[in-house]
C-alpha positions in Angstrom: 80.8 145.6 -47.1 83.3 143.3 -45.8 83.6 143.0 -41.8 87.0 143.7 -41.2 87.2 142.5 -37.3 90.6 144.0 -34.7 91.0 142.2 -31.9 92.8 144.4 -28.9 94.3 142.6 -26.0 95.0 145.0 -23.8 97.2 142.4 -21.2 100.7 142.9 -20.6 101.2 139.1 -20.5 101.5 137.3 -23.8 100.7 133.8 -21.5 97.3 135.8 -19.9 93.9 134.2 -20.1 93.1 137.6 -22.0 95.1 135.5 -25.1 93.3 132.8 -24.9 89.9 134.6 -25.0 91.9 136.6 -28.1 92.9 133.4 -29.3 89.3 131.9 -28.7 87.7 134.5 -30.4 90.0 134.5 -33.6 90.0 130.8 -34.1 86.3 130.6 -34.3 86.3 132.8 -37.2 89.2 131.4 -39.1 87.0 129.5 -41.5 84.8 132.6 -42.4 86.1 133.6 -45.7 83.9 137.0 -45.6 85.3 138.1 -42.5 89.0 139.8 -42.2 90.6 140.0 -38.8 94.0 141.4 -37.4 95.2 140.9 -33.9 96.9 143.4 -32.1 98.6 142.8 -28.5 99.5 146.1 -27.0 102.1 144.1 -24.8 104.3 143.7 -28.3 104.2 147.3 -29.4 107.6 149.3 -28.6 106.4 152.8 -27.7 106.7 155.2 -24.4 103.9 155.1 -22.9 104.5 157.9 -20.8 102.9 161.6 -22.6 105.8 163.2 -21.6 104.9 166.9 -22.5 101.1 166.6 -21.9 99.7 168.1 -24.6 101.9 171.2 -24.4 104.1 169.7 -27.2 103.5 166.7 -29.3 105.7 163.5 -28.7 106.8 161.9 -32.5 104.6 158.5 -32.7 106.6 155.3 -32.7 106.1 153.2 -35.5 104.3 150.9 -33.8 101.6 153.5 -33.1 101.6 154.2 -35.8 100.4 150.8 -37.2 98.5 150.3 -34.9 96.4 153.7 -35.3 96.4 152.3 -39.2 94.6 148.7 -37.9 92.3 150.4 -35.9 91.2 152.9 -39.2 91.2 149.7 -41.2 88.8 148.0 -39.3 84.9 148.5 -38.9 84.9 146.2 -35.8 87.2 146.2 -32.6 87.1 143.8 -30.3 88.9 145.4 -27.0 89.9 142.2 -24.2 91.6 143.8 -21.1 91.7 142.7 -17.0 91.0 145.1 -14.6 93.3 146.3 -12.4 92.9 148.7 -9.6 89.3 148.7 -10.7 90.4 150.3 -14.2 92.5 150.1 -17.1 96.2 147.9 -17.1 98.9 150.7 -17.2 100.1 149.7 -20.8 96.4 150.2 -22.1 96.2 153.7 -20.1 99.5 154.3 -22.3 98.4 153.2 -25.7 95.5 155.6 -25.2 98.0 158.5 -24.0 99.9 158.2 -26.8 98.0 157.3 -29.7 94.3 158.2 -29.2 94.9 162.2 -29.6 93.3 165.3 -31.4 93.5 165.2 -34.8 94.2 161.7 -34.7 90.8 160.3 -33.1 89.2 163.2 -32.3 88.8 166.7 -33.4 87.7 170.1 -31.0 85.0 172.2 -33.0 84.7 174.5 -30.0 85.5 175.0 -26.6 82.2 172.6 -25.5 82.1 170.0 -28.6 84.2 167.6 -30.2 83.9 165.2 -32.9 85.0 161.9 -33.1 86.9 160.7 -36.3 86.4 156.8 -35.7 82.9 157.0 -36.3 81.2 154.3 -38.1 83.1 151.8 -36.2 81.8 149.4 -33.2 83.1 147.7 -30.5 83.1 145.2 -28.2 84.3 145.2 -24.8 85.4 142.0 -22.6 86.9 142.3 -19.6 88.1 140.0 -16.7 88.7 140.3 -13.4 90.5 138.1 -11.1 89.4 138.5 -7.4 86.9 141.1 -8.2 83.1 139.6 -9.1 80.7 141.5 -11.3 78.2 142.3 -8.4 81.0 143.8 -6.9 82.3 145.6 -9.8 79.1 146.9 -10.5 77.1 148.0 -7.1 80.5 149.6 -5.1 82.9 150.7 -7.9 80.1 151.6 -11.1 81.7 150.1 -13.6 84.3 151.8 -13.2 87.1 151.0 -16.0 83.7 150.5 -18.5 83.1 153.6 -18.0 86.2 155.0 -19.1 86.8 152.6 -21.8 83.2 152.8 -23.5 82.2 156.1 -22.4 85.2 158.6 -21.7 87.5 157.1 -24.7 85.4 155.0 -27.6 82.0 156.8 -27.7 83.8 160.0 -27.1 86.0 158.9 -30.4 83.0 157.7 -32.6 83.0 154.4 -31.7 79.7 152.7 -31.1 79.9 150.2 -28.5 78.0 147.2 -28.8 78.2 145.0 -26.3 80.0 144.2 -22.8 81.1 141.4 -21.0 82.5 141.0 -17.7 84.0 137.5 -17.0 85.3 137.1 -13.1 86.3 135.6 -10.6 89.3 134.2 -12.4 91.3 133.4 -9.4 88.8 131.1 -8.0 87.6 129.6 -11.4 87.7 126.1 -12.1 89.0 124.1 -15.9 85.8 123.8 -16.7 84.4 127.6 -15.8 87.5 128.6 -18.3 86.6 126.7 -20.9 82.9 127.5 -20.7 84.2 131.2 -21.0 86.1 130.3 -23.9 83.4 129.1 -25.8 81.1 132.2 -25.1 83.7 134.2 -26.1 83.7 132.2 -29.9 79.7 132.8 -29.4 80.5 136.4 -29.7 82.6 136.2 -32.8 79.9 134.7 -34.6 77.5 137.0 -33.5 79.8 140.1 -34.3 80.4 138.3 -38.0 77.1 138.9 -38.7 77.0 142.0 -41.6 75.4 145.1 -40.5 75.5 148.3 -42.4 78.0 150.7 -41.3 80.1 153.7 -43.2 83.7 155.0 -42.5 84.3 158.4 -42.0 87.5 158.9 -43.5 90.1 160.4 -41.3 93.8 160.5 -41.6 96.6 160.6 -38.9 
């Protein structure tokens, strides 16, 4: 099966560090002819990410949701890349997940205690950044906090198996050389992902 690879960036600034990990990751698979990869910035989708009626009434999906629930159904791999704020996810990324990520779109209720995810099949990798906060930090006083909900409360709860996790931090005190070291990890981990593994799509339709 052909590895069809989405890259996420979750970073409201098209000039972030978060694109040049994107970017890092992308270009280091550019001359693999057996792998396929999209890219999709969230910061370039026009949608509201506000769930205006809750899920009381359902808000009409923009057709850039629309697309972008279509990418991530394409793929088999997602690559997610976000900073964290506020020791979780960046408000446009909260929004996307609002929006698009709903029942009978990724997920299904069987009963009252189960669900089922309908992006099963797929995996994931998580990288995320943080500028003043360091991994120790993130990890010892606030649990891994915006992992957590990522990986555990939104992906996994979807289907999706999730791989692998990377924190990268402290940005704001990181030298040239620390950047570019990160960049080059980061093109480690496309390699690694382009690796074929057996893996079925469940189909599911929005």
């Amino acid at each position: 099966m052909t590895k069809k690879i989405l890259v996420i960036n979750g970073h409201p600034d098209p000039e972030s560090y978060n694109q040049s990990l994107a970017t890092a990751y992308i270009e280091a698979l550019k001359d693999n002819h057996k792998i396929e990869v999209k890219y999709l910035a969230l910061h370039s989708l026009d949608f509201n990410p506000n769930l205006e009626f809750g899920y009381r009434k359902r808000t009409v999906l923009e057709p850039d949701l629309i697309k972008a629930l279509d990418d991530i159904k394409w793929s088999n791999h997602m690559v997610w890349l976000h900073p964290i704020w506020w020791v979780g996810l960046p408000a446009i990324m909260k929004g996307f997940f609002d929006r698009a990520f709903l029942p009978g779109i990724t997920f299904n209720h069987i009963s009252t205690t189960e669900t089922i995810g309908l992006l099963k099949g797929r995996t994931a990798r998580i990288i995320t950044t943080g500028g003043d906060l360091s991994q120790d930090v993130y990890t010892t006083v606030f649990n891994d906090s915006a992992l957590v909900q990522l990986k555990t409360g939104i992906l996994e709860y979807c289907g999706v198996e999730v791989t692998d996790s990377t924190f990268i931090g402290l940005l704001n005190n990181s030298s040239l050389e620390d950047r570019q070291n990160w960049l080059k990890e980061v093109q480690n981990y496309a390699i690694i992902d382009s690796k074929p593994h057996n893996i079925d799509i469940y189909p599911n339709t929005l």
